[in-house]
C-alpha positions as CSV (number, residue, x, y, z in Angstrom):
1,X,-64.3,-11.4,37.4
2,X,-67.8,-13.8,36.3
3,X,-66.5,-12.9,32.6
4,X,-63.0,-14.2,33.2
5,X,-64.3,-17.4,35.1
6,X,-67.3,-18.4,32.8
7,X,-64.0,-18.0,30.1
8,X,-62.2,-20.4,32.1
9,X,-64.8,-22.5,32.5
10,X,-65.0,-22.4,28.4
11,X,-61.9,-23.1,27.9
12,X,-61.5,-26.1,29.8
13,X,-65.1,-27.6,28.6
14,X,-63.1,-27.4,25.1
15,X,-60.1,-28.6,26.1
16,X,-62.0,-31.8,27.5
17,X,-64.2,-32.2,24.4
18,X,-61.1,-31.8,22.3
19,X,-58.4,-33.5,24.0
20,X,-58.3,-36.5,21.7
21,X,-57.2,-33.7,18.8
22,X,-55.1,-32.2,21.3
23,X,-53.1,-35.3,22.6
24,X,-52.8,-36.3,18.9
25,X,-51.7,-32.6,17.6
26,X,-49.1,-32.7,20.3
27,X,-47.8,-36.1,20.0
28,X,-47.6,-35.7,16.1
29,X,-45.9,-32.4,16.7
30,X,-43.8,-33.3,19.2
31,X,-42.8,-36.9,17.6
32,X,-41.9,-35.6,14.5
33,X,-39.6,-32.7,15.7
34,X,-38.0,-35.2,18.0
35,X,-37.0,-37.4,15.1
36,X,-36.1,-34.2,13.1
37,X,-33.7,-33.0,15.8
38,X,-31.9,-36.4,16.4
39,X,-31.6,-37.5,12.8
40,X,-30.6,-34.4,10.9
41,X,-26.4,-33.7,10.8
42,X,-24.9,-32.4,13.6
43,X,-23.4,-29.0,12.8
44,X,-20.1,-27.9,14.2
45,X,-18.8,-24.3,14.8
46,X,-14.9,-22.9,14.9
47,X,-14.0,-19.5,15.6
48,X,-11.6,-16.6,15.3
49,X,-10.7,-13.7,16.8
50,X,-8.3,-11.4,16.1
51,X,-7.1,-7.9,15.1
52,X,-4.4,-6.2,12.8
53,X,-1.5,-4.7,13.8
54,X,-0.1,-2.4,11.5
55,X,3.7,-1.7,11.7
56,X,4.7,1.8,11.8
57,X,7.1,3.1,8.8
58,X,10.0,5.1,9.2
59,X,9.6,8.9,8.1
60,X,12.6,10.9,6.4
61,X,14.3,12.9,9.1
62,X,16.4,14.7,6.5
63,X,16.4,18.5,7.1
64,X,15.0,19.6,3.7
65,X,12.0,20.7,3.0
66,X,11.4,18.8,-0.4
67,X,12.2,15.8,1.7
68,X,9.0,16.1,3.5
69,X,7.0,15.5,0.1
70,X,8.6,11.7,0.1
71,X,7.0,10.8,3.0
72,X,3.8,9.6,1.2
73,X,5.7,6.4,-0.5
74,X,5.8,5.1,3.1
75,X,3.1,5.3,4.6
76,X,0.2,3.0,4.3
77,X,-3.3,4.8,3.7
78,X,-4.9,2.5,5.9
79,X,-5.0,3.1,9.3
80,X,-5.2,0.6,11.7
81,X,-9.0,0.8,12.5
82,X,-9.3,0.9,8.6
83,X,-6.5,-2.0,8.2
84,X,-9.1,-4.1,10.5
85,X,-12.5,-2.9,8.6
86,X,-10.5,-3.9,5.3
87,X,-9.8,-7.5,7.0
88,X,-13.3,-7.7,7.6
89,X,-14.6,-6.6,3.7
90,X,-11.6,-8.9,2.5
91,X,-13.4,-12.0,4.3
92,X,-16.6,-11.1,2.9
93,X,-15.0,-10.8,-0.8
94,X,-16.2,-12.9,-3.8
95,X,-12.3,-14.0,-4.0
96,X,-11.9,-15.5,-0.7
97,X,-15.0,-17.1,-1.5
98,X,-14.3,-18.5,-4.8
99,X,-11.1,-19.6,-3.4
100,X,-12.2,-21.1,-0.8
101,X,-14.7,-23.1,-2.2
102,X,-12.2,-24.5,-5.2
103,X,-9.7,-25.1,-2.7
104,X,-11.7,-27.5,0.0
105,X,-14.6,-28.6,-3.5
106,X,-17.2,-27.0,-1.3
107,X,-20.1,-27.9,-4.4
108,X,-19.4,-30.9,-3.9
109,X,-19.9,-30.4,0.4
110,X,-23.3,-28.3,-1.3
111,X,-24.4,-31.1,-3.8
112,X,-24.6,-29.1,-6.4
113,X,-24.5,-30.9,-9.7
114,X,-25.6,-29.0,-12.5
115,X,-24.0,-28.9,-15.7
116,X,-23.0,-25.3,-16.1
117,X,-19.8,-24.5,-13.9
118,X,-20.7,-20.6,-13.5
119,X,-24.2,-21.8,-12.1
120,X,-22.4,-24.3,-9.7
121,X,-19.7,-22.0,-8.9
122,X,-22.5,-19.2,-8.1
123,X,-24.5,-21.5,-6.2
124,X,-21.9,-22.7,-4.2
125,X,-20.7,-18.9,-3.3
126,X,-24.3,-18.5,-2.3
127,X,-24.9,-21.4,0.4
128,X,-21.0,-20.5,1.6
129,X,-22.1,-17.0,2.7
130,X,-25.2,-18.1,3.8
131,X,-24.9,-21.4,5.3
132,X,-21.3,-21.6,6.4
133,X,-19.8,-17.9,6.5
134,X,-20.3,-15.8,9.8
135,X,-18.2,-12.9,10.3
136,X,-18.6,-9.5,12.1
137,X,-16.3,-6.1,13.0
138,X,-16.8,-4.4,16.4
139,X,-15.9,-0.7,15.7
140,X,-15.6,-0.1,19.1
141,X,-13.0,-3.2,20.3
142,X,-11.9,-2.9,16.7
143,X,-12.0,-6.9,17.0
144,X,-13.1,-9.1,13.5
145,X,-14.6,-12.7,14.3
146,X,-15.2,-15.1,11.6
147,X,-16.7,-18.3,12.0
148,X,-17.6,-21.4,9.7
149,X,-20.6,-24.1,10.2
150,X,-20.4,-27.1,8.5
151,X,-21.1,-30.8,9.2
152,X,-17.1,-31.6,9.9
153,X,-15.2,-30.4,13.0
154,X,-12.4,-30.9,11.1
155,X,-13.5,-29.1,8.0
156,X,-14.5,-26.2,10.1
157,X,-11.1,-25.8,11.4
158,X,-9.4,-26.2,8.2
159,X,-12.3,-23.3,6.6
160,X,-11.3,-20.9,9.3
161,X,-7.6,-21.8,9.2
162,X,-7.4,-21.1,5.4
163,X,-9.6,-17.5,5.3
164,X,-6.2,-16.5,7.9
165,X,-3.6,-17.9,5.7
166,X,-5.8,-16.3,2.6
167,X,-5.9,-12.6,4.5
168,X,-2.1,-13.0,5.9
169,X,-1.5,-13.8,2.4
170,X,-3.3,-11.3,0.4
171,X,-2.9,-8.1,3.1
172,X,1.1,-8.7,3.5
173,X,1.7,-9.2,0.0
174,X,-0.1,-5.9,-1.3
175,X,1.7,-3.6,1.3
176,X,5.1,-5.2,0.9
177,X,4.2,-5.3,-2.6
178,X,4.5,-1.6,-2.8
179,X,7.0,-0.5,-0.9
180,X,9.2,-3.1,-2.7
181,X,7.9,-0.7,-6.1
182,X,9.3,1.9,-4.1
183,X,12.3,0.4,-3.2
184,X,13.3,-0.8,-6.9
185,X,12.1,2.7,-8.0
186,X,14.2,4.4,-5.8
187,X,17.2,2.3,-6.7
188,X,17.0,2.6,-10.4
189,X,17.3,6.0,-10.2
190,X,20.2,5.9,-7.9
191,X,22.1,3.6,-10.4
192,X,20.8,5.9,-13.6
193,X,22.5,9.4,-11.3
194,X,25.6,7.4,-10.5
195,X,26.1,6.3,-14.3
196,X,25.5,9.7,-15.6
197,X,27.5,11.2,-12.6
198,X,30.5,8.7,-13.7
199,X,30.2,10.3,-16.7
200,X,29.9,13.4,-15.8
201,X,33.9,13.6,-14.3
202,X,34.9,11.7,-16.9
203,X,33.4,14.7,-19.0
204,X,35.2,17.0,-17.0
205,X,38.2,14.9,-16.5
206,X,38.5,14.9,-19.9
207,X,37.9,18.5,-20.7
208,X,40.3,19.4,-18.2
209,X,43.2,17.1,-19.9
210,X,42.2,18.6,-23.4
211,X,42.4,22.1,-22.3
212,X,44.7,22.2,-19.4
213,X,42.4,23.9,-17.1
214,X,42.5,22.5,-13.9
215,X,41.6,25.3,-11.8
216,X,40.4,27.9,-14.5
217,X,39.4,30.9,-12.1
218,X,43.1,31.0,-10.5
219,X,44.2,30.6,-14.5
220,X,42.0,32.9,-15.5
221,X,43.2,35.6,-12.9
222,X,46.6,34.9,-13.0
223,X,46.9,35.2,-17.4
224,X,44.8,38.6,-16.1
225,X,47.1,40.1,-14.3
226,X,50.2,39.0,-16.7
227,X,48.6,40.6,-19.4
228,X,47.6,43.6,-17.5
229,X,51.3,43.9,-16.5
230,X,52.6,43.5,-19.8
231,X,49.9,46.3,-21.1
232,X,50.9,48.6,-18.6
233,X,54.9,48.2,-19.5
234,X,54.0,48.8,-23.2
235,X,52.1,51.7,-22.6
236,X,55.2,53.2,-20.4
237,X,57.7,52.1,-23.0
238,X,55.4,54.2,-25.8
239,X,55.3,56.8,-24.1
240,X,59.5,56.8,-23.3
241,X,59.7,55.8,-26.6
242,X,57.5,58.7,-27.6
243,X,59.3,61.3,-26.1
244,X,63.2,59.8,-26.5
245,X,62.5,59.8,-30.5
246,X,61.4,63.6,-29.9
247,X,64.4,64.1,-27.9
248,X,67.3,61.6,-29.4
249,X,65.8,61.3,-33.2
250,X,64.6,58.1,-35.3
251,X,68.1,57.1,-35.3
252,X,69.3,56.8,-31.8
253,X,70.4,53.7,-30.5
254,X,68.5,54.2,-27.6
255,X,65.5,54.9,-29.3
256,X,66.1,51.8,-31.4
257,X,66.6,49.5,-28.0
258,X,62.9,51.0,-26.9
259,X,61.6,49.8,-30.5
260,X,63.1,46.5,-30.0
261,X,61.5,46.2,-26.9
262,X,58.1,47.3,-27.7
263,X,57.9,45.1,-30.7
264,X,58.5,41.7,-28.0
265,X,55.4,43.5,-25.5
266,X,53.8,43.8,-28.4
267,X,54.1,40.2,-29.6
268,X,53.2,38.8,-26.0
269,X,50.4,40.6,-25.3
270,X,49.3,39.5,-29.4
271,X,50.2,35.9,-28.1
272,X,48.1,36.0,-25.1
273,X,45.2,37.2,-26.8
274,X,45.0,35.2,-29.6
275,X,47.5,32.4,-29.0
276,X,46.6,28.9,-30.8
277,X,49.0,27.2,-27.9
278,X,46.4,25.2,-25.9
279,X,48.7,23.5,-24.1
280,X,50.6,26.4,-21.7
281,X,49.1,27.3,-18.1
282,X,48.2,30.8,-19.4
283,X,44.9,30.7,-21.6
284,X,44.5,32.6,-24.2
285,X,41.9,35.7,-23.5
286,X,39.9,35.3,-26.6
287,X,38.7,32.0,-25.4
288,X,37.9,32.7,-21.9
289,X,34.5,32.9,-22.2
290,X,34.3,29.6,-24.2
291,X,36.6,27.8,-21.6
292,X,34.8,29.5,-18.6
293,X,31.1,28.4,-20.1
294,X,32.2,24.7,-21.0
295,X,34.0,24.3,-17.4
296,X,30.9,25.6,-15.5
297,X,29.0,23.8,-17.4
298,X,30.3,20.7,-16.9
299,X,30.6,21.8,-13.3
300,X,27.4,22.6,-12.4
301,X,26.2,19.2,-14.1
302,X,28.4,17.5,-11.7
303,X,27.5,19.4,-8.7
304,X,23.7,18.5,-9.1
305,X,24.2,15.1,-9.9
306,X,26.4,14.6,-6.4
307,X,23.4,16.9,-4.8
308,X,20.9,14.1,-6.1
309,X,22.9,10.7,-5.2
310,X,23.2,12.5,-1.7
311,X,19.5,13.6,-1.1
312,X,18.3,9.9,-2.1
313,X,20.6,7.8,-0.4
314,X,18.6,8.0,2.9
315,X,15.4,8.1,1.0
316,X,16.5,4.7,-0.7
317,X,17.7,3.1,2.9
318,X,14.7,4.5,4.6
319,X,12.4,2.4,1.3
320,X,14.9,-0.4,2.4
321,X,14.3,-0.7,5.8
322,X,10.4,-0.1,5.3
323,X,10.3,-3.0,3.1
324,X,11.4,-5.3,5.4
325,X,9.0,-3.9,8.1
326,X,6.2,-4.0,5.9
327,X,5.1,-7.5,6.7
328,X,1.2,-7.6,8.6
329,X,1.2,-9.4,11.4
330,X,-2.4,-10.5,13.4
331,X,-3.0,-10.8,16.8
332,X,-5.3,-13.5,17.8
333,X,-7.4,-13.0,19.9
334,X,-9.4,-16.2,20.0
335,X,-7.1,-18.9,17.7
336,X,-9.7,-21.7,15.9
337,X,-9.9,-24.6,17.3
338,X,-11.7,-28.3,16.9
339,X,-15.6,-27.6,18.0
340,X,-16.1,-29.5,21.4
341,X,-20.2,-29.0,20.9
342,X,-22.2,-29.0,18.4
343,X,-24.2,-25.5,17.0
344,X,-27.4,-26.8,15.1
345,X,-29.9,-28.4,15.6
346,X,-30.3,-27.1,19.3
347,X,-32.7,-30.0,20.2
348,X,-34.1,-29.4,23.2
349,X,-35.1,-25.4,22.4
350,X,-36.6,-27.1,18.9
351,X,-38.8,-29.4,20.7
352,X,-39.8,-27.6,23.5
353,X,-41.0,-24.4,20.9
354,X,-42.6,-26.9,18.5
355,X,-44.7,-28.6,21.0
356,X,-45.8,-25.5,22.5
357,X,-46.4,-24.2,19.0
358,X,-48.3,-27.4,18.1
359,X,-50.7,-26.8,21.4
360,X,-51.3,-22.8,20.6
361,X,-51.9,-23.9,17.0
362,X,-54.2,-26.5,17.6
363,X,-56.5,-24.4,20.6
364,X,-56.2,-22.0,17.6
365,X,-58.1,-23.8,15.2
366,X,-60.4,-25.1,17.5
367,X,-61.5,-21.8,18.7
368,X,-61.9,-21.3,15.3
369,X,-64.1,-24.2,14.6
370,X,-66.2,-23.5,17.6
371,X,-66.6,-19.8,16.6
372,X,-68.1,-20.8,12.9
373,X,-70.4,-23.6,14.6
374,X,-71.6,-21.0,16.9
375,X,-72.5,-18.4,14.2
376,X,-73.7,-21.2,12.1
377,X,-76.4,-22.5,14.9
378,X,-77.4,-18.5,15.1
379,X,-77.9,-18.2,11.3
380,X,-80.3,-21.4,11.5
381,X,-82.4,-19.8,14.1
């Protein structure tokens, strides 16, 4: 307790045999911060607040389970708290900032005059990020705030307006950028199937016309079952005709009717094998493999064409209908407005801590002073 008062005691004998340096630290201190505060430009602050808000694409509801594969041309890979961290990278990107600063002259704002461009424009991105740029993600509200100093209210306002329009711009016109890739993707191939489909009937169309097959199965089975008939009435008239020229002799009539007879099956079943008539209902059998393997050819081709323009019809109205809801829309929180106080200088926080800075300084250096006096005094003893 004596220790502590014989310090008091001290310090106040100090103070009184240094108040002349003490008044004048102070007053120097406390002028010159004073003049500082009131004649360096006022600094004005806008704001914004918002977040993203992703719309949600439509997924194929088709019941195929090849469909399911599709669904990755519409969605986005951003989610929506990503969508919101990639607004906030997008504001802190070189581009925005080079934009920016080209857009509203900011070396100019700067006072940057040097000759080389790179250096000014480099210079200028530099004081932009660190003098006028503030911006900040909350992973927990998922809210981004960006907010621009400068001299200008109105300058402020217009910075903060323009890094919106810039990520409204940029954001919407990447997304909708590709699913409109999608979209014309998806609708050149439909109009490539439905041109080689088009030709496809007229293939078989055409094939049909040449050959006279319009339903080749039922022509098929029917030139079958003629020929089998036929067959089956030569083989009974052989064998009458077998046992009637055993019976009756070369030169029967009778025998001679069978012969007649024979020798016409015999001619139609020769003509429905190998008949160069293309143009009757009945084929002929040695070209029924040829006929059958063109017409299922040309069938099947036709069959998985209409199979295709049918599975990406919905696929193409789905890409239509995501295109159109592609388009990124914010949600302001807090919209920018004209600054109704200044941010810098804060005067009376500035004086107030330079004044008292100015008195701790200066008792400082005169404990100091008194300190090497002291040990000097001892030294000469």
């Amino acid at each position: 307790m004596i220790e502590f008062t014989l310090d008091t005691l001290r310090f106040f004998e100090r103070v009184k045999k240094y108040k002349f340096f003490l008044i004048t630290c102070f007053l120097t201190c406390t002028i010159s911060v004073f003049l500082y505060a009131f004649l360096v430009p006022e600094q004005f602050t806008s704001t914004a607040v918002f977040r993203s808000l992703k719309p949600e694409n439509i997924k194929l509801s088709i019941d195929n389970s090849s469909s399911a594969n599709l669904n990755y041309l519409f969605t986005d890979p951003n989610s929506p708290e990503r969508s919101n961290l990639y607004c906030y990278e997008l504001l802190n990107s070189r581009r925005f900032a080079e934009k920016t600063i080209i857009k509203f002259k900011l070396a100019n704002y700067f006072k940057i005059t040097d000759k080389d461009s790179l250096k000014v424009k480099d210079l200028a991105v530099k004081n932009y990020y660190s003098k006028v740029l503030r911006s900040s993600y909350d992973e927990v509200s998922e809210l981004v705030k960006v907010s621009i100093t400068t001299k200008d209210k109105e300058l402020s306002l217009s910075l903060v307006n323009f890094q919106l329009q810039l990520l409204d711009e940029y954001y919407n016109y990447e997304h909708v950028a590709k699913q409109r890739k999608v979209r014309v993707f998806l609708e050149e191939r439909i109009a490539e199937i439905k041109l080689d489909l088009d030709k496809a009937d007229i293939a078989l169309r055409s094939f049909q016309t040449n050959s006279n097959t319009y339903q080749i199965d039922l022509q098929i089975e029917s030139a079958l079952d003629n020929y089998s008939q036929i067959l089956l009435e030569k083989n009974k008239l052989d064998l009458e005709y077998l046992i009637q020229s055993q019976l009756l002799g070369e030169s029967s009539p009778k025998v001679k009717i069978l012969a007649m007879r024979d020798s016409l099956l015999t001619k139609q079943i020769s003509d429905l094998e190998f008949s160069e008539d293309e143009t009757g209902i009945y084929k002929s059998l040695n070209k029924v493999p040829q006929y059958t393997y063109e017409y299922r050819k040309l069938k099947r081709r036709q069959n998985v064409l209409e199979l295709m323009y049918e599975y990406l019809i919905p696929i193409y109205e789905t890409a239509k209908i995501n295109e159109v809801k592609a388009v990124n829309s914010m949600e302001l929180i807090d919209s920018p407005r004209l600054a109704g106080l200044r941010t810098k200088p804060k005067r009376t926080l500035l004086i107030l801590f330079v004044s008292m800075m100015s008195l701790i300084l200066a008792n400082v250096y005169i404990t100091i002073r008194e300190s090497l006096i002291s040990y000097g005094a001892i030294n000469k003893q």
